[in-house]
MOPAC internal coordinates of N, CA, C and O (Angstrom, degrees):
PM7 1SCF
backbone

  N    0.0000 0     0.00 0     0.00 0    0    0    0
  C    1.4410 1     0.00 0     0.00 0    1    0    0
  C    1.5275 1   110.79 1     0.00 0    2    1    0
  O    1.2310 1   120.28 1   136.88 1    3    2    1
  N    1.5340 1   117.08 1   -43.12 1    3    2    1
  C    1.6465 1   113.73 1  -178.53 1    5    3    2
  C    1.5470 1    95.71 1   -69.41 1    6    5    3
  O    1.2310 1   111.63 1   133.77 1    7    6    5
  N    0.9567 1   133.37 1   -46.23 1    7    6    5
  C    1.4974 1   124.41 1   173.31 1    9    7    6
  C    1.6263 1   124.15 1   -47.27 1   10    9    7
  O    1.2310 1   129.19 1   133.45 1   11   10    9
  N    1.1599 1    99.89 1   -46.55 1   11   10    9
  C    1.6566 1    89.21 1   159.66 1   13   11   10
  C    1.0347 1   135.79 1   -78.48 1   14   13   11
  O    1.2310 1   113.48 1   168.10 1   15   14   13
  N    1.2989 1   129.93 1   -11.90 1   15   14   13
  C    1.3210 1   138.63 1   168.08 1   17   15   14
  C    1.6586 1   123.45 1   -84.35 1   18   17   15
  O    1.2310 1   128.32 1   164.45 1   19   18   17
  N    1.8720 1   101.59 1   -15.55 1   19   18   17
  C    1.1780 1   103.62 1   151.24 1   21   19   18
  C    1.3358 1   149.11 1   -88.93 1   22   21   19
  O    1.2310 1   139.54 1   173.04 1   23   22   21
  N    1.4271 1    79.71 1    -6.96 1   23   22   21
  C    2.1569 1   105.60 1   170.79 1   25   23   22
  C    1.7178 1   112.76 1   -91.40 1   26   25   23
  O    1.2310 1   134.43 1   159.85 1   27   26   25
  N    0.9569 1    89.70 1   -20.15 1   27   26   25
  C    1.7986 1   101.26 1   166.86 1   29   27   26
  C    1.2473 1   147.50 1  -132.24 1   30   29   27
  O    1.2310 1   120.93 1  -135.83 1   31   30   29
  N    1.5381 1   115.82 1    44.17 1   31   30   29
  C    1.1055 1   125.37 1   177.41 1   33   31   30
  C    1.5823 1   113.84 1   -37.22 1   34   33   31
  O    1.2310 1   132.09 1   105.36 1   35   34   33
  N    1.0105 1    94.27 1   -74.64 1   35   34   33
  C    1.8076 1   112.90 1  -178.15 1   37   35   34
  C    1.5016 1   111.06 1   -28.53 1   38   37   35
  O    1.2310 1   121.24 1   111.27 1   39   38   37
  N    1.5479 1   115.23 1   -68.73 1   39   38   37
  C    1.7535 1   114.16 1   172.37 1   41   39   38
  C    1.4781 1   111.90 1   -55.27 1   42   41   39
  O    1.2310 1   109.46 1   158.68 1   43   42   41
  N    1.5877 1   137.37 1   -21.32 1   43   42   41
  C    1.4242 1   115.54 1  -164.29 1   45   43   42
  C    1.5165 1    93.42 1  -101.04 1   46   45   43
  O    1.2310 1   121.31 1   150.45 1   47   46   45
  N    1.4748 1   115.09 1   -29.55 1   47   46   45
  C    1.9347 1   106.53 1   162.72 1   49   47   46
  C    1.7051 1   114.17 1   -47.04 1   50   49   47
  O    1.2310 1   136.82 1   122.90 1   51   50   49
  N    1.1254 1    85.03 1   -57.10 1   51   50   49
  C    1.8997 1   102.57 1  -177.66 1   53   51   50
  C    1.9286 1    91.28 1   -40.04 1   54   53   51
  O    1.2310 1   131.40 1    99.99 1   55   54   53
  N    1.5072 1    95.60 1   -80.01 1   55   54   53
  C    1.5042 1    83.63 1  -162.82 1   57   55   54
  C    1.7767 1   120.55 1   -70.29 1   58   57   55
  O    1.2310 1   134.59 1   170.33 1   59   58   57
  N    0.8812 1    89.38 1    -9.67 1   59   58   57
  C    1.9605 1    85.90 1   172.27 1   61   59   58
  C    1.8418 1   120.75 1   -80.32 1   62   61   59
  O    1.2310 1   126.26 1   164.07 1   63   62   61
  N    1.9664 1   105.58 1   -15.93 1   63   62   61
  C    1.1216 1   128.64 1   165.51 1   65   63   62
  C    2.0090 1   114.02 1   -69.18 1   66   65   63
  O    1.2310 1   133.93 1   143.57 1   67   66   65
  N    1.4146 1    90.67 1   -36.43 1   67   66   65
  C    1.4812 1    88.52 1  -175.86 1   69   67   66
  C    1.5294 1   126.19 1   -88.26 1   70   69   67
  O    1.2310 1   135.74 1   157.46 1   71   70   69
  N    1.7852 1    87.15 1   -22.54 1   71   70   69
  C    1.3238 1   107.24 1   173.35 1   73   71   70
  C    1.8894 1   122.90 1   -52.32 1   74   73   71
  O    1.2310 1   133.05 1   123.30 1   75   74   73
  N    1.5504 1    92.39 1   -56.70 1   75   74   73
  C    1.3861 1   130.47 1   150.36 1   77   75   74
  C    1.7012 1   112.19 1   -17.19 1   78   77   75
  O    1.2310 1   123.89 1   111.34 1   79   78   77
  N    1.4539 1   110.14 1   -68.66 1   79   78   77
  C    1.1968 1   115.16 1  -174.77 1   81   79   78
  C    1.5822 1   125.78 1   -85.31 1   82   81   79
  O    1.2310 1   124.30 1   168.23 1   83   82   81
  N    1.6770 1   109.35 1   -11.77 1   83   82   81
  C    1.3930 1   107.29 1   178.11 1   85   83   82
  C    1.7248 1   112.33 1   -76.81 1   86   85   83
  O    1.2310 1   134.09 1   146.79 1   87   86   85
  N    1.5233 1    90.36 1   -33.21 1   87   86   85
  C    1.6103 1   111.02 1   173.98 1   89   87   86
  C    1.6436 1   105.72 1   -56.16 1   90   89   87
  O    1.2310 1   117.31 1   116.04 1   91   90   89
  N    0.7986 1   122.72 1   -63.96 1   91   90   89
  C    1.8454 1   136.39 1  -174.22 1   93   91   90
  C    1.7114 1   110.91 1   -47.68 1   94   93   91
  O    1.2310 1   123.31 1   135.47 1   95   94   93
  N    1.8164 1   111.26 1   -44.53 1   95   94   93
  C    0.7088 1   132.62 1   165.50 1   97   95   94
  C    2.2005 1   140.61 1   -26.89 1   98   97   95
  O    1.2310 1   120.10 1   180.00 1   99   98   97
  N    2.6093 1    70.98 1   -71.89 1   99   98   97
  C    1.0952 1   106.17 1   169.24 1  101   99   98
  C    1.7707 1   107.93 1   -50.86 1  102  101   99
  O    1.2310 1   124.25 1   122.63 1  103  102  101
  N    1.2961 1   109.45 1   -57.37 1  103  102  101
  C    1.5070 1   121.27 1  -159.38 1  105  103  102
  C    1.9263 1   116.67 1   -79.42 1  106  105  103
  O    1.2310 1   139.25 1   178.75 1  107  106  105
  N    1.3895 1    80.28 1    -1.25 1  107  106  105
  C    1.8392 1    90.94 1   174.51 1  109  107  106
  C    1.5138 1    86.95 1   -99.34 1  110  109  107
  O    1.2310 1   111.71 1   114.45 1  111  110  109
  N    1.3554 1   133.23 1   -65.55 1  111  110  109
  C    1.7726 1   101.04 1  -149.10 1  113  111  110
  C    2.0410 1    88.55 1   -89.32 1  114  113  111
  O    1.2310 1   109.92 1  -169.81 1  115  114  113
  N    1.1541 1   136.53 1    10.19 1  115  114  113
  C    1.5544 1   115.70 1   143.43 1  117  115  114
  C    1.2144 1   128.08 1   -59.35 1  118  117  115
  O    1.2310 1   122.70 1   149.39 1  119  118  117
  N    1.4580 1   112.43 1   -30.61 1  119  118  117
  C    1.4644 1   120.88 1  -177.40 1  121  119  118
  C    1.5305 1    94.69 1   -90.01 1  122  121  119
  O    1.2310 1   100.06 1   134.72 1  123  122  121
  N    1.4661 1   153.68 1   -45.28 1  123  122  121
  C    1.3340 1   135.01 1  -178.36 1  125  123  122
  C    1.1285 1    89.65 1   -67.58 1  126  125  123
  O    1.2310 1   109.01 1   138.17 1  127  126  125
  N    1.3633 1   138.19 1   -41.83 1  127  126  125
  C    2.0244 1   105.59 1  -163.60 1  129  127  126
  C    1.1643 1    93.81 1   -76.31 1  130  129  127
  O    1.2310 1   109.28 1   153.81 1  131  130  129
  N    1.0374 1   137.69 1   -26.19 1  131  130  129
  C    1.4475 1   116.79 1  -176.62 1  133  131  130
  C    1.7341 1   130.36 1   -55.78 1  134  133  131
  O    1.2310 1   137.57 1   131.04 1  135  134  133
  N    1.3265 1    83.57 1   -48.96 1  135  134  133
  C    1.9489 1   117.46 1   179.06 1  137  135  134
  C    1.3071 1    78.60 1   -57.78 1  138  137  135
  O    1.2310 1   108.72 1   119.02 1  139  138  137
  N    1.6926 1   138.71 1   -60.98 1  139  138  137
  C    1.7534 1   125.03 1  -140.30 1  141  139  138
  C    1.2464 1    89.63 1   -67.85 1  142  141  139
  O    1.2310 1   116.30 1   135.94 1  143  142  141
  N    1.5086 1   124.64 1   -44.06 1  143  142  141
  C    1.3586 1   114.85 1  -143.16 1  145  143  142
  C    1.8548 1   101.24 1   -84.96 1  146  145  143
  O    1.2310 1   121.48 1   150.52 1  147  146  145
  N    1.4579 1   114.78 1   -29.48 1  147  146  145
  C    1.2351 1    93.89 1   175.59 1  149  147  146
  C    1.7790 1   112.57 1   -88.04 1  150  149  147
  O    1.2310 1   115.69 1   174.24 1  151  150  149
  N    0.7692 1   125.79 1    -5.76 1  151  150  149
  C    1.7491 1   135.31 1   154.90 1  153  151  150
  C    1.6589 1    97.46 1   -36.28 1  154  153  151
  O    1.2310 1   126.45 1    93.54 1  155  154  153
  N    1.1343 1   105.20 1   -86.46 1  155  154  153
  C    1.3962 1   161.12 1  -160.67 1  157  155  154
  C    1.8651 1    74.96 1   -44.57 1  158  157  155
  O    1.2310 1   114.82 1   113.32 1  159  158  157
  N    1.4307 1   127.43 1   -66.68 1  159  158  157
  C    1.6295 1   117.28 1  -162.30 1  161  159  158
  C    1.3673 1    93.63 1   -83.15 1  162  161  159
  O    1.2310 1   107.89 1   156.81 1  163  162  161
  N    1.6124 1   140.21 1   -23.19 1  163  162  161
  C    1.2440 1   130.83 1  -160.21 1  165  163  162
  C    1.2911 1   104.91 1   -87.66 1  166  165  163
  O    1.2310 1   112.97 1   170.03 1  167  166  165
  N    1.4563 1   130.89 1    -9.97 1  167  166  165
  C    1.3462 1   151.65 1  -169.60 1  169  167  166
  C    1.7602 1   108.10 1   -96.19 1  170  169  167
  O    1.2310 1   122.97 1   133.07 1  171  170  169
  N    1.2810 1   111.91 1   -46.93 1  171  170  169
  C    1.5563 1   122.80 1  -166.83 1  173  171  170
  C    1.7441 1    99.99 1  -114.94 1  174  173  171
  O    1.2310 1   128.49 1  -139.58 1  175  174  173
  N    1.2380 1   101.26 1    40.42 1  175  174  173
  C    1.6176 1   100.53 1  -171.66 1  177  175  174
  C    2.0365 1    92.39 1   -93.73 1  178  177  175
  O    1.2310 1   125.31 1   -39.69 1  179  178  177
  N    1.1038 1   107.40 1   140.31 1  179  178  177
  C    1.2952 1   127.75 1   171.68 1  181  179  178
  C    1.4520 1   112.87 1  -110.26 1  182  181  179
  O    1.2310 1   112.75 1   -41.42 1  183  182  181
  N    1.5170 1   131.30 1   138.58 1  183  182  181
  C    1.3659 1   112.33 1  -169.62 1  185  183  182
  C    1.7871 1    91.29 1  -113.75 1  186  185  183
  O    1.2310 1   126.60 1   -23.45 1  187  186  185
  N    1.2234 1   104.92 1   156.55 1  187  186  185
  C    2.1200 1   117.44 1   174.11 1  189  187  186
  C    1.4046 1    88.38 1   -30.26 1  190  189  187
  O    1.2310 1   117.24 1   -28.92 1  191  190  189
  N    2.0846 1   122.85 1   151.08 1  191  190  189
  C    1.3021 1   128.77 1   158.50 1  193  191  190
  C    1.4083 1    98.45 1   -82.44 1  194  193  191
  O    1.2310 1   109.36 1  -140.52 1  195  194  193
  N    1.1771 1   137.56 1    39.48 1  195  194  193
  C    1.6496 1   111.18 1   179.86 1  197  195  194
  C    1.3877 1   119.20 1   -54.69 1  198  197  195
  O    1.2310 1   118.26 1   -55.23 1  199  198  197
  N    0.8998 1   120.92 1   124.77 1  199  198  197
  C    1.6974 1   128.11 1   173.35 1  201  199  198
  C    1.9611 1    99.40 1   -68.70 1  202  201  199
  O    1.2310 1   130.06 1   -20.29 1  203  202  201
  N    1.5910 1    98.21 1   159.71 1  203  202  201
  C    0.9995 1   106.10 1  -140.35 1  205  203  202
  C    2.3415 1    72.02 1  -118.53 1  206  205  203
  O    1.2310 1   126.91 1   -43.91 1  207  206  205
  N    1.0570 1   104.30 1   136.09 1  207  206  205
  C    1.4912 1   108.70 1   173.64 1  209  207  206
  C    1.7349 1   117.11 1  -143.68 1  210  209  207
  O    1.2310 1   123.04 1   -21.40 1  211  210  209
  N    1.2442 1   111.78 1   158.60 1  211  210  209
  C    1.2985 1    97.32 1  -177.45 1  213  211  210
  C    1.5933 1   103.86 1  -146.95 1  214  213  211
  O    1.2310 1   128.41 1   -53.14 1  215  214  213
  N    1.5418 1   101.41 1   126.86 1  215  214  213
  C    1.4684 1    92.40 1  -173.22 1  217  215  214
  C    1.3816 1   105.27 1   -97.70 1  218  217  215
  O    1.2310 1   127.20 1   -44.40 1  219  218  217
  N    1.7716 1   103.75 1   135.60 1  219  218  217
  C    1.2708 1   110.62 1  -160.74 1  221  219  218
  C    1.5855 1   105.57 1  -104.34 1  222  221  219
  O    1.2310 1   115.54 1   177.42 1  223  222  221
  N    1.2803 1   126.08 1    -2.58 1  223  222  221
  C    1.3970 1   111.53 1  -171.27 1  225  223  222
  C    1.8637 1    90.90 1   -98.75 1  226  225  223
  O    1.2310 1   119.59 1   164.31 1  227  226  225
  N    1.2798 1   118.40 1   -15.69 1  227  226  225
  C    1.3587 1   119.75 1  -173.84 1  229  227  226
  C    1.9829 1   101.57 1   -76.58 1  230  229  227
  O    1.2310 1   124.69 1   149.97 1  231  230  229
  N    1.4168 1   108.60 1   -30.03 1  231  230  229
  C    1.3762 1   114.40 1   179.66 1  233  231  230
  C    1.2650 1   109.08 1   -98.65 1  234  233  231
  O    1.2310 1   104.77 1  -173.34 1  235  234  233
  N    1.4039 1   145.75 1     6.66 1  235  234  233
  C    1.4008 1   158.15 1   139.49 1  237  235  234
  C    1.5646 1   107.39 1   -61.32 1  238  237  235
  O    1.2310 1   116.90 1   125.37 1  239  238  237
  N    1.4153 1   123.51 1   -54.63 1  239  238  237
  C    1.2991 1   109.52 1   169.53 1  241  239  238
  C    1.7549 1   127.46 1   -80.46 1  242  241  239
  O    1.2310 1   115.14 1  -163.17 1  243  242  241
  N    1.2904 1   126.83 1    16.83 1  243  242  241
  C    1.0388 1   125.20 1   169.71 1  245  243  242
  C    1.7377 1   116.29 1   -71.72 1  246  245  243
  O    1.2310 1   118.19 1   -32.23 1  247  246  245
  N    1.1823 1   121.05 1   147.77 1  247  246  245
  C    1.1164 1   103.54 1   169.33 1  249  247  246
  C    1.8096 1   117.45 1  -136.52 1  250  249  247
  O    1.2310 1   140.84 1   -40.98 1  251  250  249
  N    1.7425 1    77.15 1   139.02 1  251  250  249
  C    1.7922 1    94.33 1  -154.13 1  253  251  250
  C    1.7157 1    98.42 1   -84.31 1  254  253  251
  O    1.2310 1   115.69 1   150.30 1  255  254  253
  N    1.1124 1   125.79 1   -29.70 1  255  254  253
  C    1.3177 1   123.01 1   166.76 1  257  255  254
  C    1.4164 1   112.18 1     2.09 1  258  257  255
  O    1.2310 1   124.17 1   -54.49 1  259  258  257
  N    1.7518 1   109.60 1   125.51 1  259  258  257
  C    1.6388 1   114.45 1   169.39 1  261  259  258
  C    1.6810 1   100.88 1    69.27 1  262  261  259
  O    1.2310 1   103.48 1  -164.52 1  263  262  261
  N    0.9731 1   147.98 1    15.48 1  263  262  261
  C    1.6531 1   144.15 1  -173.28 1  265  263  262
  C    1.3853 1   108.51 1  -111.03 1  266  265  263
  O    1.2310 1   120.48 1   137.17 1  267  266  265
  N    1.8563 1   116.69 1   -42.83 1  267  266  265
  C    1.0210 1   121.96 1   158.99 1  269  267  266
  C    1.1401 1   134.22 1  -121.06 1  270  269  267
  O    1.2310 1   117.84 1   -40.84 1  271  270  269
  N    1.4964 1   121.72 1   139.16 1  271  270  269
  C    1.7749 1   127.91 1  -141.96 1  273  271  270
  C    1.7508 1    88.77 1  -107.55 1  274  273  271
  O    1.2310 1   120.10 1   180.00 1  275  274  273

């Protein structure tokens, strides 16, 4: 094995260089799809329709007494 690695410096730079870059590659457009996709939901986000109600006999018996002067 040290013998081959001394007859080929040049190819195991080469490929540990390319290796290098498919990796770098990989991890740049994981990180843009990532960014698009949460862009992408923070942009087209819809919030629950909850309707909005108010119960009025529960706010009829409150008593505001002394709150306003």
């Amino acid at each position: 094995m040290k013998e081959f690695f001394n007859k080929h410096p040049d190819s195991i730079l080469a490929a540990c260089g390319v290796l290098i870059v498919v990796v770098i590659v990989y991890f740049y457009t994981w990180g843009v799809g990532n960014i698009a996709g949460s862009l992408n939901e923070a942009l087209n986000y819809v919030p629950p329709q909850n309707t909005v109600g108010y119960n009025l006999s529960t706010a009829q018996s409150l008593d505001w007494r002394g709150l306003v002067k």
